[in-house]
N, C-alpha and C positions, 0 to 999 in steps of 0.2 A: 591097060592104060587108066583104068580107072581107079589105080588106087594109086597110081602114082601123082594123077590129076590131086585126087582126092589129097594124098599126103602132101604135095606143093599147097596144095592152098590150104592143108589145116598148120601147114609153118607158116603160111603167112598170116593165116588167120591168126593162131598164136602170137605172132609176132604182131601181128597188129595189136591184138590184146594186149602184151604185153606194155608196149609203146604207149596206148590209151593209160594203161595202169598207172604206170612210169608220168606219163603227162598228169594223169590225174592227180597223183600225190606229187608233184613239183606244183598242180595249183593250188591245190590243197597246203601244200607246205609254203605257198609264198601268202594264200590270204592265211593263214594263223601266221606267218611273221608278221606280216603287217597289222594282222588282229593284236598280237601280241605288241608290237611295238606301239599302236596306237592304246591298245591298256597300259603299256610300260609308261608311256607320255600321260594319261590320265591318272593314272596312279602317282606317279611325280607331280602331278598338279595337284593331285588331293592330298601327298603328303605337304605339298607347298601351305595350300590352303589350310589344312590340320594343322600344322606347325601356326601359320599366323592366326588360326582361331583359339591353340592353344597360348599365343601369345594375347592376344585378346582375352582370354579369360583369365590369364595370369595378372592384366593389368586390370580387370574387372573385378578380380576377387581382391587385388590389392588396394582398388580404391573401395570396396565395399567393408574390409577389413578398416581400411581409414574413419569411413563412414559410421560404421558400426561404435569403432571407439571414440568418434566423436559425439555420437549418439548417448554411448554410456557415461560421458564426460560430461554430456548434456544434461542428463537427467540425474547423474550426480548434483550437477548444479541444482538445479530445480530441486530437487529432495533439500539440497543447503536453502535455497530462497522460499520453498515452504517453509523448512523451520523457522526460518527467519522471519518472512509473515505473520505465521503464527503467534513466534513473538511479539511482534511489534504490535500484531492487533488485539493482543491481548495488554501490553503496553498502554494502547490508543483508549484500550476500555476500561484500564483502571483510571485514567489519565481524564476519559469523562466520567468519569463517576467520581474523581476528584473536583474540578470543574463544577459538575450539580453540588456537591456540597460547599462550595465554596460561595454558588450563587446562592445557595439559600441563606450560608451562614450571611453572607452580603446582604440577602434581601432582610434578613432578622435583623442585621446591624441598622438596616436603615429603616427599619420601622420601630425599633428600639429611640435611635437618631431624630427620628418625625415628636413618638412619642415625648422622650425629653425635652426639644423643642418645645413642644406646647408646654411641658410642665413650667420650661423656664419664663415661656412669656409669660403662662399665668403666673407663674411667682415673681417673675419685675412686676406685671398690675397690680398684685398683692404688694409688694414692696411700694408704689411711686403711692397707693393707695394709702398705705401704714405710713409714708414719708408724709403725705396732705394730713392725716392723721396727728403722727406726732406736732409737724408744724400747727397744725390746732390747737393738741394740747397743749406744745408751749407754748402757744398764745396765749391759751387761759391760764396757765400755771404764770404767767407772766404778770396777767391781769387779776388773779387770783394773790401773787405774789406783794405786787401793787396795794392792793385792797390789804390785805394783811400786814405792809408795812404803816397804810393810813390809818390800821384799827390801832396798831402796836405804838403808833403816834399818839394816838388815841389815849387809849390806855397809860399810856406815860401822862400825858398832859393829866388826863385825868387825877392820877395820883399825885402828881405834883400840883395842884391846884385844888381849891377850894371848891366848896360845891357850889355855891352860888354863883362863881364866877368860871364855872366849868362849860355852860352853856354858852357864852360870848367867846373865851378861848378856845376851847377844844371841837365846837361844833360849826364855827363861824368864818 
């Protein structure tokens, strides 16, 4: 009896094994479905996410691509408004150094201008001086002129007259 004991219960025992076994991999196989279904769902999520970060970097690289060629368009400008400064400030500094010589030639004119000035006053006092002057000497040449008509009187009467009677006539 003892082995038949024995062999009843190692079929059962077996068969319990078995059934354990059998359970085991039916739990076994229902947490990796769900393991797996639950990575299947995260994985869907992360390609979700991937797709809109890759949509994200597509409109990020498309406005930094905007950016950039605004940037180059920028500094194109700027390279054009340096030259341009450039010009102009060099423009600006011929433009005062024209200026300086303009005020000097300005300030020469007007100390030339000062100068003349005086020459002219002095030469109208020199002139109203030479005009008192001349009026002078026509005075005298007038009075001088006078006296020379009374000598030339004179002298006429003289020769027309006798000597004795020169002194009553001619000087009287």
């Amino acid at each position: 009896m003892s082995s038949g004991f024995m062999g009843k219960k190692l079929n059962i025992f077996l068969l319990l094994m078995i059934i354990l076994i059998l359970l085991g991999m039916l739990g076994v196989s229902v947490y990796y479905q769900n393991t797996l279904r639950t990575k299947k769902t995260e994985l869907g999520n992360t390609t979700t996410l991937l797709g809109s970060c890759q949509q994200n970097l597509s409109q990020t690289a498309d406005a930094l691509f905007n950016t950039l060629k605004s940037l180059n368009s920028t500094a194109t400008d700027i390279r054009k408004y340096d030259v341009l400064y450039e010009q102009k400030a060099g423009e600006l500094d011929k433009k005062k150094e024209e200026l300086a010589n303009t005020q000097a030639d300005l300030m020469r004119v007007t100390l030339q201008k000062e100068v003349y000035k005086r020459q002219i006053d002095e030469a109208y006092a020199q002139i109203i001086g030479l005009n008192r002057t001349i009026s002078s000497l026509s005075s005298q040449v007038n009075s001088l002129n006078r006296e020379v008509d009374q000598l030339n009187t004179r002298v006429a009467c003289l020769r027309n007259t006798g000597d004795a009677e020169e002194l009553a006539s001619c000087f009287g």
